[in-house]
C-alpha positions in Angstrom: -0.7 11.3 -26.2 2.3 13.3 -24.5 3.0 12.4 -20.6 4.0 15.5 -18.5 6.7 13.4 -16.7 7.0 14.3 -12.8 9.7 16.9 -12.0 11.4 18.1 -9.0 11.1 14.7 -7.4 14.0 14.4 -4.6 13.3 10.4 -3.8 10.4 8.0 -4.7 9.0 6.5 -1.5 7.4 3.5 -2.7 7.6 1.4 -5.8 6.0 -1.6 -7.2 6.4 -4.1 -10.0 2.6 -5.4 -11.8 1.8 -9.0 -11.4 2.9 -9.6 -14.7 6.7 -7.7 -14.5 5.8 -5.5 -17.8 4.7 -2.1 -15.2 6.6 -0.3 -12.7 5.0 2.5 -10.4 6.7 5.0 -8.6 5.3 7.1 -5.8 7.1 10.6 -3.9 6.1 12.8 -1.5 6.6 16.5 -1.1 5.9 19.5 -2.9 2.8 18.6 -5.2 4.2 14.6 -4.8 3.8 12.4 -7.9 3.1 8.9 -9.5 4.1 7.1 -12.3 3.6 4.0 -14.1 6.1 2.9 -16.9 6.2 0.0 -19.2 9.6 -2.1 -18.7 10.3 -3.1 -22.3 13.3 -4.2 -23.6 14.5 -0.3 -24.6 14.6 2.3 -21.9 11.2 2.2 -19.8 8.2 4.7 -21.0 6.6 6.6 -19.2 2.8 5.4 -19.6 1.0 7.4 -16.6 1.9 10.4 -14.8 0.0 12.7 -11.9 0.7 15.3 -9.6 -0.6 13.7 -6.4 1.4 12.9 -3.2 2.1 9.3 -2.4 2.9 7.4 0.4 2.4 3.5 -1.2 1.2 1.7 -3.9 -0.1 -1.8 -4.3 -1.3 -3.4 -7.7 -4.3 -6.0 -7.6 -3.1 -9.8 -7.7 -4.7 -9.4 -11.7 -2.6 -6.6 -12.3 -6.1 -5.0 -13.3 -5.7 -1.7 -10.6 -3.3 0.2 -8.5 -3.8 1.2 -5.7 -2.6 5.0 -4.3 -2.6 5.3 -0.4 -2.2 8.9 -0.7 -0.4 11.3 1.8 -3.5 13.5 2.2 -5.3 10.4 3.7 -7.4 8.2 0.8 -7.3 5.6 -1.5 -7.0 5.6 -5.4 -7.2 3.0 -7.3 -6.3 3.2 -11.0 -8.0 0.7 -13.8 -4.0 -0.1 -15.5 -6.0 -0.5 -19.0 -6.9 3.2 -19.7 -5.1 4.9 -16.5 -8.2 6.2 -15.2 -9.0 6.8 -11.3 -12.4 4.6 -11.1 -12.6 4.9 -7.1 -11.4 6.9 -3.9 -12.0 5.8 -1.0 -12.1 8.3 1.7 -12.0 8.2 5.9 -8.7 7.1 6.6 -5.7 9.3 8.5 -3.2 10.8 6.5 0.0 9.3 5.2 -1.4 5.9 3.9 0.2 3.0 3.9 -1.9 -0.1 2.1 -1.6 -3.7 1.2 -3.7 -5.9 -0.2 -4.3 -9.6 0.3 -3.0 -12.3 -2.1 -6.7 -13.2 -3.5 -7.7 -9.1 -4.1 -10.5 -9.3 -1.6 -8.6 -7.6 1.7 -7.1 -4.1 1.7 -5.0 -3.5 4.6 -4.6 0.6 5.3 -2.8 2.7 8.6 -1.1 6.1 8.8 -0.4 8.9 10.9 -3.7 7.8 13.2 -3.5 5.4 15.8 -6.1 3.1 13.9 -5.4 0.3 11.0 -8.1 -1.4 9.5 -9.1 -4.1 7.2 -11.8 -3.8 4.6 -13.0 -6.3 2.7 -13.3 -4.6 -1.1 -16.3 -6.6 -1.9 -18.8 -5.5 0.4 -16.7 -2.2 1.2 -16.8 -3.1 5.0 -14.6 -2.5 7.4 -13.8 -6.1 8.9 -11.1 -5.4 11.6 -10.2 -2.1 13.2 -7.8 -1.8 15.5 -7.3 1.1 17.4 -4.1 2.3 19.7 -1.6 1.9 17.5 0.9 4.3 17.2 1.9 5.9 13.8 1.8 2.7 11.0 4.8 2.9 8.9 4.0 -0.4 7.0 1.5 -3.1 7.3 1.4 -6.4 5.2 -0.9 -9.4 5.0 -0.1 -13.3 5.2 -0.4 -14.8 1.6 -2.7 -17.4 3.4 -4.9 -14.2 4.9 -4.5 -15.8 8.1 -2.0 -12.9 9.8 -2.0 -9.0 9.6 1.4 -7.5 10.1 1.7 -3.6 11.4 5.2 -2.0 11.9 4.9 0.9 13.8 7.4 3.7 16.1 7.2 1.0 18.8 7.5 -2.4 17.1 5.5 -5.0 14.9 2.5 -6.2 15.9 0.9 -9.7 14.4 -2.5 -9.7 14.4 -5.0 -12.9 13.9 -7.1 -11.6 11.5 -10.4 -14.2 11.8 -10.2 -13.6 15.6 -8.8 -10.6 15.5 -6.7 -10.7 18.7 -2.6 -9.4 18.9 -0.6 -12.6 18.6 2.0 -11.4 19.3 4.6 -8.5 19.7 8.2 -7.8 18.5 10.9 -5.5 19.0 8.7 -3.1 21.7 9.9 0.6 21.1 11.7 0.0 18.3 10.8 1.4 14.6 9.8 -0.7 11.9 9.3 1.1 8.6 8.7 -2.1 6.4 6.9 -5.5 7.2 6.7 -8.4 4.2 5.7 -11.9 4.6 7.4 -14.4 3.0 5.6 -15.9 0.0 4.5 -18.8 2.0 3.5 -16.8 5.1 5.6 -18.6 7.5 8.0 -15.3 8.2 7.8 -12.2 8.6 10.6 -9.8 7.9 11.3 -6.1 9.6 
């Protein structure tokens, strides 16, 4: 099967490596936007998957099993990486989507261009924490322990408690943060 390989792409804005190192996804914005998902042999990479769909991030299962798209328009796709087929969208969020998901696959973490981020548990497709006045949510991460949800947005980070969901605290107040990552062991958080 021939893949119609994205074209006019200026930049990707997000990336991300599978589980397993053998896939790399690449997400742009503008025009008609793309994503792609290529297989990281030993040879040049191939192109595997490729779709005319803005993106603003992209976050692969802990399995590897599904991607998921937090696309600029304002929902989620998520991809079965086996056969490249969209098996969900999840719709209701702002526009601009940026997404994590939690080390065990049961959270997914979403905020955008609204002043709202959530937390929805993907097994019972509930939303478990939404927090509201934020400004615009550049980036958001969760705690490989699931303990902490991390927001950067046009005025700061926030960290957030998740199981009582109070702010725990606040850093660098009117100050942008475009990208938020826990360490592996959840015991720092890098802006």
């Amino acid at each position: 099967k021939s893949i119609n390989k994205c074209t006019s792409i200026v930049g990707y804005v997000s990336l991300a490596f599978s589980p397993d190192s053998k896939h790399l996804s690449a997400g742009a914005q503008g025009g008609k936007g793309c994503v792609e998902i290529w297989s990281m042999g030993k040879n040049n990479p191939k192109s595997l998957f490729s779709r005319t769909e803005s993106v603003n991030s992209l976050s692969y299962s802990p399995d590897g099993n599904y991607l998921y798209i937090g696309r600029y328009r304002g929902d989620v796709s998520i991809i079965n990486t086996k056969n490249f087929k969209v098996i969900n969208t999840l719709r209701g969020y702002s526009s601009k989507i940026n997404l994590a998901l939690s080390d065990n696959g049961k959270y997914l973490a979403t905020g955008g261009m609204s002043m709202i981020a959530r937390l929805t548990d993907l097994e019972t497709k509930s939303v478990v924490l939404k927090l509201d006045s934020h400004t615009t949510v550049n980036a958001i991460d969760i705690s490989s322990n699931g303990k902490y949800l991390a927001i950067g947005e046009t005025n700061g980070v926030d960290l957030w408690d998740i199981e009582k969901g109070v702010l725990v605290k606040e850093f660098f107040h009117n100050t942008d943060a475009f990208s938020v990552h826990f360490s592996p062991d959840g015991r720092q958080l890098f802006a």
